[in-house]
C-alpha positions in Angstrom: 86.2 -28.0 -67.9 89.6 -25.6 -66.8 90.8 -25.9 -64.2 89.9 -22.1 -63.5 85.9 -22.6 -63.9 85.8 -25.6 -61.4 87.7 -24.0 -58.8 85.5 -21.1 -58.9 82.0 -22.7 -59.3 83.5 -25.0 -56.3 84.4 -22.3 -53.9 81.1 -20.7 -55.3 78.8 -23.0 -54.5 80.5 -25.6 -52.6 82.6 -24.4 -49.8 81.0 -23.9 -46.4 79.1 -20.9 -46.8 77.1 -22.8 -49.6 74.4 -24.0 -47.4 73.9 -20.6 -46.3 73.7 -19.2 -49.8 71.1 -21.6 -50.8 69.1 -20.6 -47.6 70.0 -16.9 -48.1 68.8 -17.4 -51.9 65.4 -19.9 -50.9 64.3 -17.1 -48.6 64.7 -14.3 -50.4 63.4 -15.2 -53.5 60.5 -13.4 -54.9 59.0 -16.0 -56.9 58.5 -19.5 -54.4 58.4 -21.3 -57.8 61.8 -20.8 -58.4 64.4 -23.8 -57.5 68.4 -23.2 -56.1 69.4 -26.1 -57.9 68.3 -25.2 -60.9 69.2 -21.8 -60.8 72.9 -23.4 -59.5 72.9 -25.2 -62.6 72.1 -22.6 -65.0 74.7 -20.5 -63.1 77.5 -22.6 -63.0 77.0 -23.6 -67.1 77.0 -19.9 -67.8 80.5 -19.9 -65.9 81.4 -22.7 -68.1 81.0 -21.0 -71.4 82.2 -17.2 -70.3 85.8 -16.9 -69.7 85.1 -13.6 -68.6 82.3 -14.9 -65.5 85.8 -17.1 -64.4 87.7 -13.9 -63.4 84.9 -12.6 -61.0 85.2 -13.2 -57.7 83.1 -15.5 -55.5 81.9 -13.1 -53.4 80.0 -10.8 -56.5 78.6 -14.1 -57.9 77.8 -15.2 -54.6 76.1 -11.8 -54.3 74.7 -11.8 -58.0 72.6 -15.3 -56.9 70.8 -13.3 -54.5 69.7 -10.6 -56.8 68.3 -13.2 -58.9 66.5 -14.9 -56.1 64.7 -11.1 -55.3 64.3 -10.6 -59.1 62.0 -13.5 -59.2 63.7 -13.8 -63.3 65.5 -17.2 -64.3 68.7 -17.3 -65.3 67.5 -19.9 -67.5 69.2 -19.5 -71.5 66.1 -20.8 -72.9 63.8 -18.0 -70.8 66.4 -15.4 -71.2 64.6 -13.7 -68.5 68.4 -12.8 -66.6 72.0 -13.1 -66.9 74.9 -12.8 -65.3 77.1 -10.0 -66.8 81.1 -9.8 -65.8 82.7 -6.4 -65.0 86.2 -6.8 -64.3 86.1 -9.4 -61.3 82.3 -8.2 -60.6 79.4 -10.2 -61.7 76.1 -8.5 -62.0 72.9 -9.5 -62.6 71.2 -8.3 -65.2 67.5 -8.5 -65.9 66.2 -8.9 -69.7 63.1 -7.7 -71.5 61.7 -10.9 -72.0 62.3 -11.2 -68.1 60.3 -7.8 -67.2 57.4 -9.5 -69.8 57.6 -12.2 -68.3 56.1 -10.6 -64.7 53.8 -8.4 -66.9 52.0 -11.9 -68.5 52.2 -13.5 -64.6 50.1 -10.5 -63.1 47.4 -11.2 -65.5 46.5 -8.3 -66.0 48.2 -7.9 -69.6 47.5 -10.4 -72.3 49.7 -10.0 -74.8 52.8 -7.7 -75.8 54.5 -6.7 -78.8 57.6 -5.0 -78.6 59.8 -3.9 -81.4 62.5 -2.0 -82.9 62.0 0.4 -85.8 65.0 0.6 -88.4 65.7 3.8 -91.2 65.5 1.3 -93.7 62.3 -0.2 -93.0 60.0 0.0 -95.5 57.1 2.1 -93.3 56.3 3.4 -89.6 53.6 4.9 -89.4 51.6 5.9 -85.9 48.3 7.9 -86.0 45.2 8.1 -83.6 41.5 8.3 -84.5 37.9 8.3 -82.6 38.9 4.5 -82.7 42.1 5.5 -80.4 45.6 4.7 -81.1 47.1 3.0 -84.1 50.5 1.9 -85.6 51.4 0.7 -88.9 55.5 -0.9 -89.5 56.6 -2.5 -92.7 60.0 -4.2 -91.8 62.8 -4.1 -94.1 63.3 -8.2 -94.7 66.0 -7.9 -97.6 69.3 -6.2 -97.2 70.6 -3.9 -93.8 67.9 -2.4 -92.2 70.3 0.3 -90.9 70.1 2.1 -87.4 67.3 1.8 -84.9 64.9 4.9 -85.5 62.2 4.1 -82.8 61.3 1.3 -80.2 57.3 0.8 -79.5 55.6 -1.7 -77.0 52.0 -2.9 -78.0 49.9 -3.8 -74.8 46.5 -6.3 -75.3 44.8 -6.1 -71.3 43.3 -8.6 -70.2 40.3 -6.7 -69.3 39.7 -5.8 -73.3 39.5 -2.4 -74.9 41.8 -0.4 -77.4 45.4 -1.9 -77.2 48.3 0.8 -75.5 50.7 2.4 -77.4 53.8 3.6 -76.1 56.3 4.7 -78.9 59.9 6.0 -78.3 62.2 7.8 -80.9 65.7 7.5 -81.1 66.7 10.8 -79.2 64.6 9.6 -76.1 66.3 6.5 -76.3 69.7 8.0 -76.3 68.7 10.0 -73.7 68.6 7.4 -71.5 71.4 5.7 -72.6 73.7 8.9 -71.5 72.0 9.5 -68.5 73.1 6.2 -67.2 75.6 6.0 -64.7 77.3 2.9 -66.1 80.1 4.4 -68.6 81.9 1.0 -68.9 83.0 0.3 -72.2 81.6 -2.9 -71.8 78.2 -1.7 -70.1 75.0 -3.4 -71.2 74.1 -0.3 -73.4 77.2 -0.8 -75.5 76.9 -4.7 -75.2 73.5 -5.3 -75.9 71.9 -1.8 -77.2 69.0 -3.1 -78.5 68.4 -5.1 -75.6 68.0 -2.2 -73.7 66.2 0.2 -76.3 63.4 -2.5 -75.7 63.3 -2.6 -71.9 63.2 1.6 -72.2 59.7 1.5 -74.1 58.2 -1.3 -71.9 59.8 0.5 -68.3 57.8 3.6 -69.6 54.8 1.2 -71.4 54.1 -0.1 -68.0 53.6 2.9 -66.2 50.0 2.7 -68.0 49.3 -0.4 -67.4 46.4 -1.4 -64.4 48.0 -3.0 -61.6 47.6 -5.9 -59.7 46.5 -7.3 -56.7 50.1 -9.5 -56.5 52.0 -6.4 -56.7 54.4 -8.4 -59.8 54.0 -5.3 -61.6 55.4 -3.1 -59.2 57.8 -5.5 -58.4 58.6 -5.8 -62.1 59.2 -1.5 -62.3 61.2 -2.0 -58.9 63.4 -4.7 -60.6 64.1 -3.0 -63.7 64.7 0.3 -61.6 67.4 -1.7 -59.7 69.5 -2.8 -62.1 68.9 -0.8 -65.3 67.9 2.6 -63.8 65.9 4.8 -66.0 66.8 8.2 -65.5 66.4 10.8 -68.3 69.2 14.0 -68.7 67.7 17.5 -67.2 68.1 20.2 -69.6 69.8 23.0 -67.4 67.9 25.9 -69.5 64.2 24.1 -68.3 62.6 25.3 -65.4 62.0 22.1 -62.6 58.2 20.8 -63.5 57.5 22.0 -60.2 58.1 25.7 -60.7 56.4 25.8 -63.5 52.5 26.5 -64.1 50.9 23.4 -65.5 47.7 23.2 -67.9 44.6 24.4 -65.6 40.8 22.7 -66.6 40.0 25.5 -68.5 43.3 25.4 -71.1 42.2 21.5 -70.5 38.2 22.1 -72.2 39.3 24.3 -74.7 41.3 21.9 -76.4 39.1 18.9 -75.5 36.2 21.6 -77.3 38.7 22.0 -80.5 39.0 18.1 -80.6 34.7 17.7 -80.9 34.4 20.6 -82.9 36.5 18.5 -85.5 35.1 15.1 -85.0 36.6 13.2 -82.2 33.9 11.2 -79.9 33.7 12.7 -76.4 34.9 9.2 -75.1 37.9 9.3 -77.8 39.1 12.8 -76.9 40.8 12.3 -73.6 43.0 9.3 -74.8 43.9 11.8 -78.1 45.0 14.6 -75.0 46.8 11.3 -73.2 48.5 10.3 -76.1 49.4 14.0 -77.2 51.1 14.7 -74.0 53.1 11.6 -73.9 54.5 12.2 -77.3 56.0 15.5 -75.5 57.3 13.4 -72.3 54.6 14.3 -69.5 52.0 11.6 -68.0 48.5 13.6 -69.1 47.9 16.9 -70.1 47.3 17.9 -66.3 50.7 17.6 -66.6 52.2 19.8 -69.1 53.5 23.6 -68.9 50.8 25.7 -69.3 53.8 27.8 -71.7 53.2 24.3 -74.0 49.5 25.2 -74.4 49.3 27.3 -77.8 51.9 24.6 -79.3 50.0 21.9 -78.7 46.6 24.0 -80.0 48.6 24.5 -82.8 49.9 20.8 -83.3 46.5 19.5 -82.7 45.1 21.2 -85.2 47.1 20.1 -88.0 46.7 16.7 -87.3 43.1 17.0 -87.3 43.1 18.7 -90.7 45.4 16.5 -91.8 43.2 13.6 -91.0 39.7 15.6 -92.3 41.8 15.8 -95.8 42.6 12.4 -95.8 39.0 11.4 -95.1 38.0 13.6 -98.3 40.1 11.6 -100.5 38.5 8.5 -99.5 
C-alpha cells in the first residue's frame, strides 16, 4: 500500500478523533443494521484502489462517512448502493440507483423493479396504454453499438398487486436535468457515470407514484437522492409559473374522461389513461395541467384512440 493511502486512511480513521467519528457515524445512521467497521473497511479499500480518494482531505472523507451513515446505503462494491466520489481534495458521497432500489424493496411496499435504458439502435420501443392500463414493449440491440441512450423507463410490481407503473423518460427530459444541475465539474457524476444517473432520474420521478410506507424509507429514499443528486428541471423563461396559470377545471376533466368511453375505455381504465397522458406532458394528474393544454390533449387523445380502434380492425 503507498505510503500516501496509509497515512491518510490513518489520520482518517485512526487519530484521536476516530472514536468520535465512529460514535458520530453509529448514531446518526439511518439504517441500525449497518456496521462502522464494515463500512471502515469498505472505505479504506476504496482509498486503496483510487489515487484520486488519496488527495482528499481527511476532514471531507471524515465528513463523507457521515453522509453514508444518514444515507442508510453501503458503500459495499458488491451492493453498489454508494460511493465515495473525489473532487479535487473533496470526497463526496454519492448514492447509486441500485442504492435508492434498495430502500424502495426494504419498505415493502414495491416488489419488484425494472429499470432500463433505451438505445437508437435497439431493435424496438414501444409504449402504449389500453383498458388493460399501461404497457411497454423494448427489443434490445444484442449485436453491434447500440448507439446513444434515447429513453430511460422504470417498471414498478407493488406489493399490493394490480397493473405494474410506468414511468418513461425521453432523452430531452433527461438532459434537462442534467443541465439544470448545479454541479458543472468536468468530472461531475453526470459526465462520469451518465447512465448511472439517466437511471436514478426515471426512478426519483417513478417513486413519486409509488404508496408509501409506514417506516418512512421511501421518503427517506426521495430525501437522500434529493441530497446529493438534486433533481431540479430548467424553467422556460417564456412559460407562465404553474401557479398563475388556470389549470384543467372538472368539467374540461369529464369531457375528456366522456371522449375516452365514448371510444371504448372502461370507466375504471380512463383515469389512469388521463394519469398517464399528463405525465407524458410533465404534470402529476390532469388536475394539474394548463387549462391552455386542454384542446391539445383532446386532440392527442383522439388520435391515439383511433389509432388503436384501427389496429383492433386489422386484427
Amino acid at each position: 500500500m503507498p505510503n500516501q493511502s496509509l497515512m491518510l486512511i490513518k489520520d482518517t480513521f485512526e487519530a484521536s478523533n476516530s472514536k468520535s467519528l465512529a460514535s458520530k457515524f453509529t448514531a446518526g445512521r439511518f439504517d441500525k443494521s449497518m456496521k462502522w467497521a464494515a463500512e471502515r473497511l469498505f472505505a479504506e479499500q476504496a482509498i486503496q484502489k483510487n489515487e484520486q480518494l488519496q488527495k482528499c482531505t481527511v476532514e471531507s472523507l471524515q465528513g463523507a462517512m457521515l453522509d453514508v451513515a444518514y444515507s442508510g446505503l453501503s458503500l459495499s462494491p458488491t451492493l453498489a448502493h454508494g460511493y465515495l466520489i473525489p473532487y479535487g481534495r473533496t470526497c463526496s458521497f454519492t448514492p447509486g440507483y441500485r442504492g435508492l432500489l434498495h430502500m424502495a424493496y426494504k419498505a415493502g411496499t414495491v416488489k419488484s423493479v425494472q429499470v432500463n435504458l433505451v438505445y437508437a439502435n435497439d431493435q424496438e420501443f414501444h409504449v402504449w396504454t389500453d383498458e388493460h392500463g399501461r404497457h411497454i414493449r423494448h427489443v434490445e440491440n444484442v449485436r453491434g453499438k447500440r448507439g446513444d441512450v434515447t429513453h430511460a423507463y422504470c417498471i414498478a410490481q407493488l406489493a399490493a398487486g394490480g397493473p405494474p407503473l410506468i414511468e418513461v423518460m425521453d432523452r430531452g427530459q433527461l438532459d434537462a436535468i442534467r443541465r439544470a444541475s448545479k454541479d458543472k465539474r468536468s468530472n461531475s457524476v453526470w459526465n462520469v457515470w451518465p447512465e448511472e444517473m439517466q437511471k436514478k432520474c426515471v426512478i426519483r420521478r417513478a417513486s413519486k407514484f409509488w404508496p408509501k410506507d409506514n417506516g418512512g424509507l421511501i421518503e427517506h429514499m426521495m430525501q437522500v437522492s434529493d441530497t446529493y443528486d438534486p433533481v431540479e428541471f430548467e424553467e422556460d423563461p417564456d412559460t407562465p409559473p404553474a401557479e398563475a396559470e388556470l389549470c384543467m377545471n372538472l368539467d374540461h376533466q369529464t369531457e375528456l374522461t366522456d371522449l375516452l368511453l365514448e371510444r371504448g375505455i372502461t370507466p375504471a381504465a380512463a383515469p389512469e389513461w388521463l394519469r398517464r397522458f399528463a405525465q407524458s406532458k410533465g404534470y402529476a394528474s390532469i388536475e394539474d395541467m394548463p387549462a391552455r393544454l386542454f384542446e391539445e390533449t383532446r386532440e392527442a387523445l383522439l388520435k391515439v384512440l383511433d389509432e388503436r380502434a384501427k389496429a383492433a380492425e386489422k386484427t
